[in-house]
C-alpha positions in Angstrom: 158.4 183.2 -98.3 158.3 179.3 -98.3 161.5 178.9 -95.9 159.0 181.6 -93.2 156.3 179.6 -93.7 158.5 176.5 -92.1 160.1 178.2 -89.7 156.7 179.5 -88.4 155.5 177.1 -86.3 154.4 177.2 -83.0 158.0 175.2 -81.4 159.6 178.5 -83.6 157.3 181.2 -83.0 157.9 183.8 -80.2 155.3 183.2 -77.5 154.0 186.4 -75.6 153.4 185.7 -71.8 149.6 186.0 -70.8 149.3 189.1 -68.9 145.9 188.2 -67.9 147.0 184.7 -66.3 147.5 186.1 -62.8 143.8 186.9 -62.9 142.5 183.9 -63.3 144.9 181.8 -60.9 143.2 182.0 -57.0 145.0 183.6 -54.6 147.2 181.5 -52.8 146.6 178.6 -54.5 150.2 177.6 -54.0 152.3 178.4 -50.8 155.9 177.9 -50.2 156.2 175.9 -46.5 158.5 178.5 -44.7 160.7 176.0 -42.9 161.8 173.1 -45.9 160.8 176.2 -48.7 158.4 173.2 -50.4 156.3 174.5 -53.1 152.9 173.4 -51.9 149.8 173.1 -53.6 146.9 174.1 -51.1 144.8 171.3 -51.4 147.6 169.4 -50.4 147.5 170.9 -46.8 144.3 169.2 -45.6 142.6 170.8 -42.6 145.3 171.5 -40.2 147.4 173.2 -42.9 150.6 171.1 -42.2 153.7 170.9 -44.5 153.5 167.4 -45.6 157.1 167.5 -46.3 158.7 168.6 -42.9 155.6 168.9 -40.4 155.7 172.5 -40.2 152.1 173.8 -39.4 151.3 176.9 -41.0 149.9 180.0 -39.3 146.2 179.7 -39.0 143.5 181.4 -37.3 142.0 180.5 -34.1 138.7 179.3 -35.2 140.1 177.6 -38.0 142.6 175.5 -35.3 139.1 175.3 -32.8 137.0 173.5 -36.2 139.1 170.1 -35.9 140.3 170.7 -32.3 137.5 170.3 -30.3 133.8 168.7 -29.7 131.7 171.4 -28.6 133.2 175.3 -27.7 131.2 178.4 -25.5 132.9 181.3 -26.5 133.8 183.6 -23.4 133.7 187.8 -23.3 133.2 188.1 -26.8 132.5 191.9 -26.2 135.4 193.2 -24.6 136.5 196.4 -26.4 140.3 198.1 -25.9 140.1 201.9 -25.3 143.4 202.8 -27.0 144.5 203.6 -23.4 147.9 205.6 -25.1 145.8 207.7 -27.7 147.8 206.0 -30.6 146.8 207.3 -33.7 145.0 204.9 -36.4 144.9 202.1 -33.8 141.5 202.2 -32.3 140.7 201.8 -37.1 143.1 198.8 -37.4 141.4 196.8 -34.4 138.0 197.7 -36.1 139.4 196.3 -39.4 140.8 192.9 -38.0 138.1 192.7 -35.8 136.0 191.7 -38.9 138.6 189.9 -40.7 138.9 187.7 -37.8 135.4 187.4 -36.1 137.5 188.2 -32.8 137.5 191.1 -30.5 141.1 190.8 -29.8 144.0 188.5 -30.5 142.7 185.6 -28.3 140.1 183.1 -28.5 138.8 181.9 -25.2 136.1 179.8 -24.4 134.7 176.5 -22.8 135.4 173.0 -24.4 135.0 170.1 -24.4 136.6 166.6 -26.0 135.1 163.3 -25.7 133.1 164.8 -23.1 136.0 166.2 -20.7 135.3 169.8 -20.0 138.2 172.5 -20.2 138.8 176.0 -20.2 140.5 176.6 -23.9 141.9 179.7 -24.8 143.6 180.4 -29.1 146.0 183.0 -29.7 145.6 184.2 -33.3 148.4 185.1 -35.3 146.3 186.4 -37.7 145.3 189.5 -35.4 148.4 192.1 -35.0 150.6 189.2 -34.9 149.1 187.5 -31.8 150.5 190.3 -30.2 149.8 190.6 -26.1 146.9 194.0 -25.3 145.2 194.8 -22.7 141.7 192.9 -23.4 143.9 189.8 -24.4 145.6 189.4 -21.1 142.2 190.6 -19.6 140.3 187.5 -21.1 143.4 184.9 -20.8 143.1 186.3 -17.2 139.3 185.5 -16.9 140.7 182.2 -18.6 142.0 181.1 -15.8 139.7 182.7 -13.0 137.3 180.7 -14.3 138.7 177.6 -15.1 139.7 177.7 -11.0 136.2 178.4 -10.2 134.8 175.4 -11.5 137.8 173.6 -11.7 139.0 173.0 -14.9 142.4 172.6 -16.8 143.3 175.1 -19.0 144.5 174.4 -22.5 146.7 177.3 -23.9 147.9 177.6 -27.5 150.3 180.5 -27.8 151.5 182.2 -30.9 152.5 185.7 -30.1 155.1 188.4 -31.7 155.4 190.0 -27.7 153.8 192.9 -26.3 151.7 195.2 -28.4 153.6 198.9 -28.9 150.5 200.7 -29.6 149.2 200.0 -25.5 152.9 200.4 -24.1 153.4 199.6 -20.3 149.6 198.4 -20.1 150.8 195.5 -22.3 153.3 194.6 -20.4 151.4 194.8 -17.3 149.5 191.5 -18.4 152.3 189.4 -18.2 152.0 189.6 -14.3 148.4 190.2 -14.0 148.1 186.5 -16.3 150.9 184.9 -14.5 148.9 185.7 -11.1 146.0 183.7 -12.2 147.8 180.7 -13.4 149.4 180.7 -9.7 145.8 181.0 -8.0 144.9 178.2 -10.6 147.8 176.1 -9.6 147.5 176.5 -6.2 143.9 174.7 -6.4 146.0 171.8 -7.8 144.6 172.1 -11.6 146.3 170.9 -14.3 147.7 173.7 -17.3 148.6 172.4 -20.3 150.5 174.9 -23.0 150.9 174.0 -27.2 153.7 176.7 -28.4 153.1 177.2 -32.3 154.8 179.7 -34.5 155.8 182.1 -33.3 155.9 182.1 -29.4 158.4 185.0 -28.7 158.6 188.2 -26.3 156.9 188.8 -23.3 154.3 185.9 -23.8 157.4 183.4 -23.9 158.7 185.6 -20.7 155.3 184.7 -19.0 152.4 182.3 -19.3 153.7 180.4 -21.9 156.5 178.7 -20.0 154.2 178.6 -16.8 152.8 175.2 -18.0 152.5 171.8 -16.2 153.0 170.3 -19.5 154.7 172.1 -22.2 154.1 170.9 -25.5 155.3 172.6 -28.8 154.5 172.0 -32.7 157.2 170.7 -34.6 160.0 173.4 -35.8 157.6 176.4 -34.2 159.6 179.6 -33.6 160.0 179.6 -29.5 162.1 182.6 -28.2 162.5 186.0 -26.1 164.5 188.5 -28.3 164.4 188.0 -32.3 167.6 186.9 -34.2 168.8 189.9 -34.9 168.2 191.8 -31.9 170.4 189.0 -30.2 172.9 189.7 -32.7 173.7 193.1 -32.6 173.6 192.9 -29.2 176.3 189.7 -28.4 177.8 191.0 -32.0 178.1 187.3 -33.4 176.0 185.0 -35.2 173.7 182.4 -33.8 172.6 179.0 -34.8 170.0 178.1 -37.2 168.1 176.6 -35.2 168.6 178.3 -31.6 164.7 179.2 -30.8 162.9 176.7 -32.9 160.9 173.8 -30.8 163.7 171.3 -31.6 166.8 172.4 -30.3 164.5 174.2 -27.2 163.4 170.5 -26.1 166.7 169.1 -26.3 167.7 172.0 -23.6 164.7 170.4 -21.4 162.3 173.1 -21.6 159.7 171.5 -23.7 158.3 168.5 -23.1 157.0 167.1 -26.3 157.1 168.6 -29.9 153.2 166.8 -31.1 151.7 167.0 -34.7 149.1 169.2 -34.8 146.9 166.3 -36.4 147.7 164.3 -33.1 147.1 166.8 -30.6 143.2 166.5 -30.2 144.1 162.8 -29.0 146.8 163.6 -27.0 145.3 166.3 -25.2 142.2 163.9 -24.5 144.4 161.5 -23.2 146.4 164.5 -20.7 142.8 165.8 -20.0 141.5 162.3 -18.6 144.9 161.1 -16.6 144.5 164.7 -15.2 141.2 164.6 -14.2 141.7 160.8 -12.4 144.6 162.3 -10.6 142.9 165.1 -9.0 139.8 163.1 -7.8 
């Protein structure tokens, strides 16, 4: 009895896991960056969510980007509603649900805005809503983006982040890339200046169209950039690819980026673009 007695001590004792624990540990507290695989503690993100071991910026929403982007925002056609053009089932349910996740009416933020007192048309895509992915009333407001923006002539500032077209509204998603690409050529034909930021992930038929219709590309560092995913192109060339093919990187080295930029440096940079834009134009 003596000899359990000294052997029962808390180094020798079994100790049962807390099965309770997970309850009382805040959801995403801790966050693995998905480019260097760093654990990361939230806090340690700041307010642009960046990896402060590689750069990598994290997914975010668009209003969360527009909160440290910007001095002053006018949202534009807030209202627009899709009307399931193709019937498909549950989908008119899951827009309804995002829709008040993400205080958006579709995957794109678009708006009015202004830095250090230079006005711009501004348009977010949202990751956060079905992927980014490229409808009907997103094209319809990037569209209205741009009509506008020519009106009163303004550049436009673009972030992308897109998975492609959206299956549920079939050929009427794809029809945007033309109806957008239209009114970035009307814009560009009244000499304004379009400015594009690719973040993760810029891929399908939005990297086929507006996104690499820019004056000035830009890119966030190691952001996805691309047409096809990985392993479409590999089943269909039946070999591997690099690492690194579509990231920002290697697509700059190729020349058709211009500038992979921090996102905590883009608000200056783009108010520096803005303001040699506007002198060159008067």
């Amino acid at each position: 009895m003596k000899l359990y007695d000294q052997n029962n001590t808390l180094s020798e004792r079994h100790i049962k896991a807390d099965k309770n624990a997970d309850e009382r540990v805040p959801d995403q507290m801790w966050l693995r960056c998905p480019h260097c695989h760093q654990l990361l503690f939230a806090k340690q993100l700041t307010q642009y969510a960046v990896c402060p071991n590689c750069d990598y910026g994290l997914r975010i929403p668009a209003r969360h980007r527009l909160s440290w982007l910007v001095d002053s925002f006018e949202e534009f056609d807030k209202d627009l509603q899709t009307k399931n053009p193709l019937h498909f089932p549950g989908y008119q349910e899951k827009i309804s649900k995002l829709q008040r996740q993400t205080k958006l009416n579709d995957s794109v933020l678009t708006g009015e805005a202004s830095i250090n007192d230079q006005l711009f048309s501004l348009g977010i895509m949202d990751p956060t809503f079905i992927m980014g992915s490229l409808g009907t009333v997103t094209g319809e407001k990037i569209t209205r983006l741009f009509e506008y923006a020519t009106t009163h002539r303004q550049a436009v500032v673009l972030f992308t982040a897109s998975g492609g077209a959206r299956m549920q509204e079939g050929i009427m998603s794809l029809m945007q890339m033309a109806k957008v690409s239209q009114a970035i050529n009307e814009h560009a034909a009244a000499g304004l200046l379009y400015i594009v930021i690719l973040t993760d992930p810029t891929t399908g038929g939005v990297t086929a169209s507006f996104a690499m219709d820019g004056d000035i590309i830009l890119a966030e560092p190691h952001a996805l950039v691309g047409f096809a995913g990985r392993r479409v192109i590999e089943q269909t060339i039946h070999q591997q690819i690099p690492v690194d093919l579509q990231s920002a990187e290697n697509i700059l080295h190729h020349g058709f980026i211009d500038r992979i930029v921090k996102r905590q440096d883009e608000k200056k940079l783009l108010e520096w673009l803005l303001k040699t834009g506007s002198v060159a134009n008067e």
